[in-house]
C-alpha positions as CSV (number, residue, x, y, z in Angstrom):
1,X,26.2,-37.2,11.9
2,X,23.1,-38.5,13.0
3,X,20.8,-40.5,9.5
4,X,17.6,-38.6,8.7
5,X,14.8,-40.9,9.8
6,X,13.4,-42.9,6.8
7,X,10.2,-42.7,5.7
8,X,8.1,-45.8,6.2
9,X,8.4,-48.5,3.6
10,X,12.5,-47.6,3.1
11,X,15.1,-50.1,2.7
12,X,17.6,-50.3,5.4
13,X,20.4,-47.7,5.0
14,X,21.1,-43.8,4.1
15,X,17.5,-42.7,2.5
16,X,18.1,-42.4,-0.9
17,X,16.1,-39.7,-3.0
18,X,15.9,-39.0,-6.7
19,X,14.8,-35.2,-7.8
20,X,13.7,-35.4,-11.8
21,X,13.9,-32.4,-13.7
22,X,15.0,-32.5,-16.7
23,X,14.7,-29.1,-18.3
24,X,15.1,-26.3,-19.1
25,X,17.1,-23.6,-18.1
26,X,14.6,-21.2,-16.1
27,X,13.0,-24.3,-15.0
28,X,16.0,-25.9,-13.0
29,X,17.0,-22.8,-11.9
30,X,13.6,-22.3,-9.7
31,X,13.7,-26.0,-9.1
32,X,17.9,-25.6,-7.8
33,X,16.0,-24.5,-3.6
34,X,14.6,-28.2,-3.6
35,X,18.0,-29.8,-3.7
36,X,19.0,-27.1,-0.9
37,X,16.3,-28.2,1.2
38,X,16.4,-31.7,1.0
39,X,20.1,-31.7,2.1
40,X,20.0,-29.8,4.8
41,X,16.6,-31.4,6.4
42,X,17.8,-34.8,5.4
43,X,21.3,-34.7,5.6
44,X,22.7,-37.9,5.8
45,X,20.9,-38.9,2.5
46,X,22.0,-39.7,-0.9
47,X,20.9,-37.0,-2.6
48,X,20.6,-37.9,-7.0
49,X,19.0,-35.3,-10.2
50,X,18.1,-36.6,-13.4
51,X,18.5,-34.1,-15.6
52,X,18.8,-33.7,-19.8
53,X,22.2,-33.7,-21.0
54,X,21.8,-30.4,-22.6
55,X,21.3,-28.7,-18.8
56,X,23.8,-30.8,-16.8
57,X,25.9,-27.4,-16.2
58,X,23.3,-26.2,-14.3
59,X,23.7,-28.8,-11.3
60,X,26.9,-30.5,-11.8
61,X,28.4,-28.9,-9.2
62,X,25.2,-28.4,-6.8
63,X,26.8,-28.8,-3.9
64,X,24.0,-30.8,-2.0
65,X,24.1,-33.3,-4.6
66,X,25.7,-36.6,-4.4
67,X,25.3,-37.7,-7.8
68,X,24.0,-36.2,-11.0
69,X,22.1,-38.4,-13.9
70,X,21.5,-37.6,-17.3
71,X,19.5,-38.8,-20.6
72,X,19.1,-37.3,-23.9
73,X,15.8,-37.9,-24.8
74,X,15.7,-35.1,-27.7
75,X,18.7,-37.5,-29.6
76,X,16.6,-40.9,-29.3
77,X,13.7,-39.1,-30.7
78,X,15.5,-37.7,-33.6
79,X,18.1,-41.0,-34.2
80,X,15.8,-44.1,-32.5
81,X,18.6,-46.3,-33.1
82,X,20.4,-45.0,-29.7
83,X,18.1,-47.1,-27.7
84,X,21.2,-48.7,-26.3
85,X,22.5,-45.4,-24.9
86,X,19.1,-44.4,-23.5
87,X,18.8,-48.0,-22.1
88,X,22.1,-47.3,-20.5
89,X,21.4,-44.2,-18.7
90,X,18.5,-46.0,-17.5
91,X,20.8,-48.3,-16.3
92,X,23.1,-46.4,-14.7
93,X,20.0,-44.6,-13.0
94,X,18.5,-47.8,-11.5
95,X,21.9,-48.6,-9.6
96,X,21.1,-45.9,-7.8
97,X,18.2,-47.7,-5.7
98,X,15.8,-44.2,-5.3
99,X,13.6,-45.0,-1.9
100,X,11.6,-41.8,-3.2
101,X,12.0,-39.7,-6.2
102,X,10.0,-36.5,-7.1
103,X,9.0,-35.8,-10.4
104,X,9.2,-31.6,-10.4
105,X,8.6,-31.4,-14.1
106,X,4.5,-32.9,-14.4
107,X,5.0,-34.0,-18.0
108,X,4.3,-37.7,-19.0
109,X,8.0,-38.4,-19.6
110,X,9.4,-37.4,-16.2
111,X,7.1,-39.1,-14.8
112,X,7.9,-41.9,-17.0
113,X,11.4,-42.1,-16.0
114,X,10.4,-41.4,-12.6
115,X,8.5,-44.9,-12.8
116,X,11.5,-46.3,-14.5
117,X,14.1,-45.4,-11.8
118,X,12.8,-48.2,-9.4
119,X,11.8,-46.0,-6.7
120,X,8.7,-47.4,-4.7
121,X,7.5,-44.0,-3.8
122,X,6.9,-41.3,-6.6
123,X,5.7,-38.0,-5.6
124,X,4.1,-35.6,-8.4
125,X,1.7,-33.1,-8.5
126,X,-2.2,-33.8,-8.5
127,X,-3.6,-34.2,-12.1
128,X,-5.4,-31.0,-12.2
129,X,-2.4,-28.9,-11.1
130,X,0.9,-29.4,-13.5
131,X,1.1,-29.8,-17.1
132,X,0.3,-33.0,-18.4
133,X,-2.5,-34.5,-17.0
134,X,-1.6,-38.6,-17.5
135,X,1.6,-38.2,-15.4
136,X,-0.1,-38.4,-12.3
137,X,-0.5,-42.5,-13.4
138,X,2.6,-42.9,-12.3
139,X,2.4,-41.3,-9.1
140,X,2.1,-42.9,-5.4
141,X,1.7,-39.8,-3.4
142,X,0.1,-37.0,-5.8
143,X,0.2,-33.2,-4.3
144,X,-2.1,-29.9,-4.7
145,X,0.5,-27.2,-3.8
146,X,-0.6,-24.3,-1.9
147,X,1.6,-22.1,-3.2
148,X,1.9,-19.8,-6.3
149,X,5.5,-19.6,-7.3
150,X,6.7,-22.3,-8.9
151,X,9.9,-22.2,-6.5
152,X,7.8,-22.4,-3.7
153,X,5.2,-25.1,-5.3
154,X,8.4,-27.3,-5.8
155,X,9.3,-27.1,-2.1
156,X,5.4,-28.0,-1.2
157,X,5.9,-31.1,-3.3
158,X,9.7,-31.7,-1.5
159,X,7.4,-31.2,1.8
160,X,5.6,-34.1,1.4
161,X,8.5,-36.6,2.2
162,X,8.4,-34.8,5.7
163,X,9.1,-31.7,8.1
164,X,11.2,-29.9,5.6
165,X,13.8,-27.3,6.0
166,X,13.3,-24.5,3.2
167,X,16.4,-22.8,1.9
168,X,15.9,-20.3,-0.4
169,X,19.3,-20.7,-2.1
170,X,20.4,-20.9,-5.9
171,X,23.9,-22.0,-5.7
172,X,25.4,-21.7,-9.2
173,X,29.3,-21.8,-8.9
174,X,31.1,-20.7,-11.3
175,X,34.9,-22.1,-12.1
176,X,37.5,-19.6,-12.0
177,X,38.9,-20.3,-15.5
178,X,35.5,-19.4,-17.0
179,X,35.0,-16.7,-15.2
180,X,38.5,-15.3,-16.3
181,X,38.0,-16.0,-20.1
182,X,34.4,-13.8,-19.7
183,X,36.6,-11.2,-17.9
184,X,39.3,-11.3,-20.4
185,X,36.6,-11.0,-23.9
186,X,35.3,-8.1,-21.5
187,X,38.5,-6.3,-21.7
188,X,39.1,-7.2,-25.2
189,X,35.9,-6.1,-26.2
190,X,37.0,-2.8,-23.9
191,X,33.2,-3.4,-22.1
192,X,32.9,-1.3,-19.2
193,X,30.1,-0.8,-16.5
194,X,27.1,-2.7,-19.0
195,X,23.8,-3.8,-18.9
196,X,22.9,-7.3,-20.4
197,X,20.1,-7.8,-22.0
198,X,18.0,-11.4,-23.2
199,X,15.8,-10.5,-25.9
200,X,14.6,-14.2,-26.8
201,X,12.2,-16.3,-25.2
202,X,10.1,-19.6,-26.2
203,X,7.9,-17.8,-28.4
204,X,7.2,-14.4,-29.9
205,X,4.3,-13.2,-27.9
206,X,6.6,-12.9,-24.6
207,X,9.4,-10.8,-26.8
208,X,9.9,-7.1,-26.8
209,X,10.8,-5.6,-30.1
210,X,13.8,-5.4,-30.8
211,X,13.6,-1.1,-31.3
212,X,12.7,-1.1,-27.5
213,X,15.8,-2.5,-26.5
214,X,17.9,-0.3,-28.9
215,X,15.7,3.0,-27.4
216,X,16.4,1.7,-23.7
217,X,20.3,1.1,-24.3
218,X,20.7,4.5,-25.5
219,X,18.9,5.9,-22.4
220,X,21.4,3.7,-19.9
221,X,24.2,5.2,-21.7
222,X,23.5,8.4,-21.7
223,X,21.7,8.4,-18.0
224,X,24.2,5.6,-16.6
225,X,27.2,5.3,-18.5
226,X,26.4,1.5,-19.1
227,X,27.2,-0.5,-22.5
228,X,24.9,-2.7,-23.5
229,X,25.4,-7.1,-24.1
230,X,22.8,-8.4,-26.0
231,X,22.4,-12.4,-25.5
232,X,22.3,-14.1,-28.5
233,X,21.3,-17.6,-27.4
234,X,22.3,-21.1,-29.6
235,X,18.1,-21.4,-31.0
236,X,17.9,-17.6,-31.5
237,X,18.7,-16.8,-35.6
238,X,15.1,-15.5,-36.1
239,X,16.6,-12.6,-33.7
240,X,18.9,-11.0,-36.0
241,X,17.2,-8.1,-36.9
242,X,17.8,-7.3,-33.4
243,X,21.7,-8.2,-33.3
244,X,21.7,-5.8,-36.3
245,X,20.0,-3.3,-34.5
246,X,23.4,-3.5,-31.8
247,X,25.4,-2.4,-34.3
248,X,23.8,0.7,-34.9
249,X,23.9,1.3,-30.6
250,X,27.7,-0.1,-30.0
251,X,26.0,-2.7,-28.4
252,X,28.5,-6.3,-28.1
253,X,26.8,-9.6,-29.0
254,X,27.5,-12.2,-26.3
255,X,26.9,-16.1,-27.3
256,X,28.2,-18.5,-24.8
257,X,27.7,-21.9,-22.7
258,X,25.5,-21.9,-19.4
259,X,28.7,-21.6,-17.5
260,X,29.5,-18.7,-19.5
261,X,26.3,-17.1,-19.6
262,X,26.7,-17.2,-15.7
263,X,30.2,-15.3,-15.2
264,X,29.1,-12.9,-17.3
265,X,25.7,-12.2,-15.6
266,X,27.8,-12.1,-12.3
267,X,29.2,-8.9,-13.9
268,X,26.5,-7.1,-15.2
269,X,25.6,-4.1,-13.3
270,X,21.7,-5.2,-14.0
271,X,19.8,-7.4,-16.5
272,X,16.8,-6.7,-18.6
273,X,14.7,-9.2,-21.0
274,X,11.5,-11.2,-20.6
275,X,10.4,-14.5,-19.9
276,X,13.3,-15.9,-20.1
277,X,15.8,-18.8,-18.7
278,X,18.7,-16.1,-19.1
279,X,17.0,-14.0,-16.9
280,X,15.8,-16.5,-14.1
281,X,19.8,-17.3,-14.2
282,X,20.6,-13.7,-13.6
283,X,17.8,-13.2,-10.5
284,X,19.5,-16.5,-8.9
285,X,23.1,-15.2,-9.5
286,X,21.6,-11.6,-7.6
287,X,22.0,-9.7,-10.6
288,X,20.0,-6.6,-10.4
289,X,17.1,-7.5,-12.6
290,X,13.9,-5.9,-14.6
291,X,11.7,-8.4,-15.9
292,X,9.3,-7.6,-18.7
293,X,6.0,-10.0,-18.4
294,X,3.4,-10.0,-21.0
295,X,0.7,-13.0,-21.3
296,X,2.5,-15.5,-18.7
297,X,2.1,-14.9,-14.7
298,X,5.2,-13.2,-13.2
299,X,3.4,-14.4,-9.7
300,X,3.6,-18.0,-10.8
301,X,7.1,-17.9,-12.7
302,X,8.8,-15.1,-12.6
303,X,12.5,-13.8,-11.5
304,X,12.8,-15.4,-7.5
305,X,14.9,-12.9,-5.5
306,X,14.6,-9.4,-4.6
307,X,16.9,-7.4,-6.2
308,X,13.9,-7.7,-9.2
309,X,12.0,-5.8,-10.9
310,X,8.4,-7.1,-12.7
311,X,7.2,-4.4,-15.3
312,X,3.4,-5.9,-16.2
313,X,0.3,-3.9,-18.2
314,X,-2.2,-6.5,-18.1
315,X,-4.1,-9.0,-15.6
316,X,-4.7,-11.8,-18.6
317,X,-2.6,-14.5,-18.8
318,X,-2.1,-17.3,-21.4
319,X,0.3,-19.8,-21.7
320,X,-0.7,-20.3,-25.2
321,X,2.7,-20.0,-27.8
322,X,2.0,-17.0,-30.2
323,X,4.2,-15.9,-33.0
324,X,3.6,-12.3,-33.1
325,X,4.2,-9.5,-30.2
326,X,1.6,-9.3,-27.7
327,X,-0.6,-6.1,-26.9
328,X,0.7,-6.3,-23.1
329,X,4.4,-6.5,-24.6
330,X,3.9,-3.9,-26.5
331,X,2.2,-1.2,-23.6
332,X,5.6,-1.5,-22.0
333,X,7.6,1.4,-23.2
334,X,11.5,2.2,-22.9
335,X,11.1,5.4,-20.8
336,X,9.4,3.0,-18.2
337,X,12.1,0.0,-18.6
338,X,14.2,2.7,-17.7
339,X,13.1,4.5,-14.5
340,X,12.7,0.8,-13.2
341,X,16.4,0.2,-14.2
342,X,17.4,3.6,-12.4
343,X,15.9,2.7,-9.7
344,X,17.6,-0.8,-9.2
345,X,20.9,0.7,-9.9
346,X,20.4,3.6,-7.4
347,X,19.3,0.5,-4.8
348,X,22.0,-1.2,-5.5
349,X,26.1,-1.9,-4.9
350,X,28.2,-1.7,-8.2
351,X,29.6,-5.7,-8.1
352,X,33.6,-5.5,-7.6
353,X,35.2,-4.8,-10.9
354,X,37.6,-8.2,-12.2
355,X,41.2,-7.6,-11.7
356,X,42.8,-4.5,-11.3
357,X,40.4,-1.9,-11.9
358,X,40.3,-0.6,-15.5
């Protein structure tokens, strides 16, 4: 195999490149193409991620990844005395001698960390595009994307290291023991043909109420003969009124890893829910999806893939956090969720049941 040319200024050797981002679930999931791209237009490199502990599942096993960093930055903010662990990582992260890392996140501490890694070359986005406006300090080479999805802004900024090969892939793979324990609470829970859905999301004013969800799960079981899994993520207890709500619909209550909220995704027959990382997960895994988008920009970061669905009422967006439902939540109604889920499920295939068919 013939070395990808180095960029000039590079050490002698395989080019070695660091991709920072560090969270968080949606996030790395748009960001997972990079990695894809980079290996197969540069593919005698080492190829490293820095990611936060909490989110290693989703690119341990990346298979154009050489090596996988971590830090936990949330536990040295809450316990300062584990500056020796973080100065560790660090470390550990310098041995790796990065010719070039990008920082895909924008904020002040990826960019930070970029700095930190020892790479000469640190490519970020311009000041006036990304997040936090300081990190571009620690940039060399600072990028205005051209594009609007943030999948397809990370591969303008992977671009900038050279000619580069874009693969529109979101490898996720899932080990076969998990995947068998989802199958077997499946068959304990005696869960047929179901629908998942992902009620939570970073703030209130990109949730649907959770009376929308129980309206829409009675319409896909009476229309579609699906069940209904609600996600009930690790930061969600202010959702209970909706977990309630499952008991009055026979829906089942699904909490689980990110490896297990991937094999169970792989065998829903669709997925419904909002803004959400659950939801990016399931449009990468080519899950039927519907996507319900209220003040945030389904053109800028919503599901990538094209067995999805965006259901919007409004052209205003806002990033700002808001603890109440929003107006343009609230205009979407459950007899629209779902005709758009009818229509997914008539487009298509039923995935292969587990096992021997029930």
């Amino acid at each position: 195999m013939t070395a990808a040319p180095a960029p000039p200024g590079s050490r002698s050797g395989p080019l070695r490149i660091l991709i920072v981002k560090l969270s968080s679930l949606g996030d790395i999931v748009h960001a997972l193409p990079v990695a894809a791209s980079l290996r197969a237009s540069y593919p005698s490199a080492r190829l490293a991620w820095l990611v936060e502990q909490k989110w290693l599942p989703l690119v341990r096993r990346h298979p154009a990844l050489d090596e996988v960093f971590t830090v936990d930055s949330h536990a040295f903010r809450r316990r300062p005395h584990r500056w020796q662990e973080f100065g560790a990582d660090l470390a550990q992260l310098r041995r790796f001698e990065p010719d070039v890392a990008f920082d895909l996140q924008g904020t002040i501490k990826s960019a930070l960390l970029a700095r930190l890694s020892g790479a000469p070359r640190r490519i970020g986005y311009a000041s006036n595009v990304r997040l936090e406006r300081g990190a571009s300090l620690a940039y060399t080479d600072r990028i205005h994307p051209h594009s609007a999805h943030v999948v397809e802004t990370m591969l303008d900024l992977a671009a900038a290291l050279g000619p580069l090969q874009r693969r529109l892939e979101f490898p996720f793979p899932i080990p076969a023991a998990i995947q068998a324990e989802v199958d077997a609470w499946l068959e304990t829970n005696r869960v047929g043909p179901f629908a998942f859905f992902s009620p939570g999301g970073g703030w209130a004013s990109k949730r649907w109420p959770s009376d929308r969800y129980a309206r829409l799960a009675e319409m896909l079981e009476r229309d579609f003969g699906l069940a209904a899994v609600i996600n009930r993520g690790p930061d969600e207890g202010a959702l209970d009124s909706a977990h309630r709500r499952a008991n009055e619909i026979r829906a089942r209550l699904f909490s689980g890893d990110i490896d297990h909220l991937a094999a169970i995704l792989k065998r829903a027959r669709l997925a419904v829910g909002g803004d959400t990382g659950p939801l990016q997960l399931a449009a990468a895994l080519q899950t039927p999806t519907v996507a319900l988008f209220g003040p945030t920009d389904p053109a800028r970061n919503g599901p990538y893939g094209e067995a999805a669905v965006v259901l919007r009422k409004t052209q205003v967006t806002t990033y700002r956090r808001h603890a109440s439902f929003s107006p343009a939540m609230l205009a979407i109604t459950p007899e629209e969720v779902a005709e758009a889920c009818g229509r997914l499920l008539q487009a298509t295939p039923a995935p292969p049941p587990p096992g021997p068919a029930r």
